[in-house]
C-alpha positions, 0 to 999 in steps of 0.5 A: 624850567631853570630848576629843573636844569639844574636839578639835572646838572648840578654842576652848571648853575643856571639864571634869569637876569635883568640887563641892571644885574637884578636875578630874576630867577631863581633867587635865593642868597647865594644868588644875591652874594654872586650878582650883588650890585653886578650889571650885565656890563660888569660881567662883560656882556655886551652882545645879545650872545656869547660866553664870557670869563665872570669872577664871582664875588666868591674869588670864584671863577666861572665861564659864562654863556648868555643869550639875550630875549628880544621881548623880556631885555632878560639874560638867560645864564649858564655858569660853570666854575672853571674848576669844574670845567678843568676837571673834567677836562683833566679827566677826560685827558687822562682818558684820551692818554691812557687809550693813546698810550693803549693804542701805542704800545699794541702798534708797538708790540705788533710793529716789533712782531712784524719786524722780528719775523721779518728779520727771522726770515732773513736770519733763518736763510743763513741758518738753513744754509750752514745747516745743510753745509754741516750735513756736507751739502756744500751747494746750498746757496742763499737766493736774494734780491740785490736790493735786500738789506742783507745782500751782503751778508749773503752774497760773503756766505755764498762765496763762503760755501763755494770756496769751502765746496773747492776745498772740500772737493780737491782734499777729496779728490787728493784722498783719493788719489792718495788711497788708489796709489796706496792699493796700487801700491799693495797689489803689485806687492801682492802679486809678485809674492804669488808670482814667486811661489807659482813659479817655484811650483811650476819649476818643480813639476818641470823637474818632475817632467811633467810637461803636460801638467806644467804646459797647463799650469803655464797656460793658467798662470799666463790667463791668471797673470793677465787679469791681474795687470789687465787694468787698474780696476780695485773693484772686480765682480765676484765671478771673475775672481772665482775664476781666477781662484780656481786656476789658482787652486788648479795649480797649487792642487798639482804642486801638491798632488791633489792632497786637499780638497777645495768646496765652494759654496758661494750663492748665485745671486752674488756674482756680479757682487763688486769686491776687491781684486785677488782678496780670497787668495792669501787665505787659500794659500796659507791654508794650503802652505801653512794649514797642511804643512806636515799634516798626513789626513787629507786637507779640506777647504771650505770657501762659503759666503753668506748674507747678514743685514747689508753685509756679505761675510766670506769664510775660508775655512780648513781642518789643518794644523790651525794657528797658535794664539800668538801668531794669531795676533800677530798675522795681522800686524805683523810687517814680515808675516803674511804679507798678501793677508795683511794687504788685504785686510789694509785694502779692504779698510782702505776701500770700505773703512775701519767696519769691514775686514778680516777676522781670523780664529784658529785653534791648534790641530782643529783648523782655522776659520778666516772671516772676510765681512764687505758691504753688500754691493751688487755690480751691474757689469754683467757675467761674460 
C-alpha cells in the first residue's frame, strides 16, 4: 500500500517505523542513511499524532506528519522536503499574484471607464451649453443639484450666459435703436425733396390757371403728405405705397401734360408684401425728370415685380434718353446726386442687409432698368 502511495506521489515519501526508530517499511539504503540510529523521540514525536520539522541525515529538511497504531506501536510517516513544500507554495503565490494583479487591473480599467464617463457627462453639459451660446442661444442654462462637485463651475457658466444675454440684448436694442433713427433720418430727407419738386409743379399749374387741375393736385399732395408723416412705421404694405405712387405719378403726369405713359404689372398676391415707405418714387421721378428731359417720342414706364426663390425683384424700367456709364457709377455713391435713389438703396441695406438693393443698368438713348431685389415677406395687415 505505502508503494503504491508513493508511486503515486513521488514527492511525499511515505513509512512504517517502530517507536526505536527501526523502518519497518519500505526499507531500502536511502531509508537506512535518513533514520539511522534515529527514535521516534529524536525526531520529536511525542503524541500518538501530529506533524513535526525532521532534519535528515542529508542536512535535508522535511515536515513530518505521523499517526500512531494502537495495536502495532508502529508510526505511520508522510514526509515531505520543505524544499518541496515551498515550491509549490511559491508557484501557487505566483499563481494567487497573477490572478490578483488580473482582477486589479480589469477593476482598474472598469473603475477609470466609470468614472471617465461620469466625468464625460459632467463636461459635456458645459459644452452643450457654450454650443447653443455660439449659435446665439444666450438662454441655455446648465441644471444641476447643489450637491454636485461641479456646482460651482456651472453655477459661474450660468451667470456667464445671463451677463453675455444682457449684453447681447442691449447692443441689440441700441443697433436698433441707432438704425430706425438712421432711416428716420433718410426719410425726412427724402421727403422734402418730393415736397420741393411738387410744390414747383403745382406753382406752375397755377400760373397756368389751371385750378381745377391744381385743386386736385393739392387734394393729392395733402393724402400723399399724410401718409408719409401718418407714423413712424419703416415697413408698409405694398397696396398702400402703390397708392401713394399713383397720386404721385397723377401729379407729375399733369406737370407734364400727359407726355409719358406709366403701366404697372405688379401680381395680386403681393399686396400686403411689407417694403420700405416711398422706396419705387425716386426711381419714377428720375425716370420721368431726367429719362424724358429733351426727349420728343412719348416716354414709357414700365413698373413690374416678380418672384425669384425667396426674393421678389421690382423693375422700373423707361425708354428714355438712359444714363452714361460714368453717372452710372456714380448715382449711387454720390453725396450730391440722386439723393432719394441713394436713401433708398442705404435704407433697403439698412433694413435687409448688404444681399438686398438697388441695381441700375442704363444704356445711352435705349432707356434704363432700375432693379430693387426685397425678401419675400408677406404682411398680414389686411388691404383697407
Amino acid at each position: 500500500m505505502l508503494k503504491k502511495y508513493t508511486k503515486a506521489n513521488s514527492q511525499i515519501l511515505y513509512y512504517i517505523m517502530s517507536e526505536d526508530g527501526s523502518v519497518v517499511g519500505p526499507y531500502g539504503e536511502s531509508e537506512s542513511k535518513l533514520f539511522r540510529n534515529v527514535t521516534a523521540v529524536d525526531m520529536g514525536i511525542t503524541e500518538n499524532k501530529g506533524t513535526v520539522k525532521y532534519y535528515g541525515a542529508n542536512n535535508q529538511e522535511y515536515i513530518v506528519t505521523y499517526s500512531k497504531s494502537m495495536v502495532t506501536g508502529w508510526y505511520t510517516l508522510a514526509m515531505i522536503p520543505v524544499n518541496v513544500f515551498s515550491k509549490n507554495i511559491a508557484t501557487d503565490l505566483t499563481r494567487a499574484i497573477l490572478i490578483l494583479v488580473t482582477i486589479e487591473i480589469i477593476l482598474s480599467v472598469t473603475t477609470a471607464v466609470l468614472i471617465s464617463r461620469k466625468i464625460g457627462k459632467k463636461v459635456y453639459k458645459p459644452l452643450h451649453m457654450i454650443e447653443k451660446t455660439g449659435e446665439g442661444n444666450f438662454t441655455a442654462r446648465i441644471v444641476y443639484d447643489n450637491r454636485d462637485e461641479f456646482a460651482f463651475f456651472y453655477k459661474k457658466l450660468n451667470e456667464m450666459n445671463q451677463n453675455l444675454q444682457m449684453l447681447v440684448h442691449e447692443k441689440y436694442e441700441m443697433m436698433i435703436q441707432k438704425r430706425d433713427t438712421e432711416i428716420m433720418s433718410l426719410n425726412i430727407q427724402m421727403n422734402p425733396h418730393f415736397l420741393y419738386n411738387s410744390l414747383n409743379i403745382i406753382n406752375w399749374v397755377c400760373l397756368k390757371g389751371e385750378q381745377e387741375n391744381a385743386s386736385k393736385m393739392l387734394l393729392d399732395l395733402s393724402r400723399m403728405l399724410q401718409y408719409t408723416s401718418q407714423n413712424g412705421d419703416v415697413l408698409v404694405p405694398l397696396w398702400e405705397d402703390l397708392d401713394w405712387l399713383k397720386r404721385y405719378i397723377g401729379i407729375m403726369q399733369k406737370r407734364y401734360q400727359d407726355q409719358f405713359e406709366v403701366s404697372m404689372d405688379i401680381p395680386e398676391y403681393l399686396r400686403s408684401l411689407e417694403v420700405p415707405k416711398l422706396f419705387l418714387q425716386p426711381f419714377v421721378e428720375n425716370a420721368i425728370v431726367h429719362g424724358f428731359k429733351n426727349y420728343q417720342d412719348s416716354g414709357k414706364i414700365w413698373i413690374s415685380a416678380e418672384e425669384e426663390e425667396n426674393d421678389i425683384l421690382f423693375y422700373v424700367e423707361d425708354n428714355g434718353c438712359g444714363i452714361c456709364e460714368e453717372d452710372l457709377k456714380e448715382i449711387l455713391n454720390k453725396e450730391r446726386k440722386s439723393i432719394g435713389v441713394r436713401n433708398t438703396n442705404k435704407r433697403i441695406h439698412m433694413i435687409y442687409g448688404e444681399k438686398y438693393g438697388v441695381t441700375i443698368s442704363s444704356q445711352l438713348e435705349e432707356g434704363t432698368v432700375v432693379t430693387i431685389r426685397l425678401p419675400l415677406k408677406i404682411n398680414s395687415k389686411k388691404q383697407s
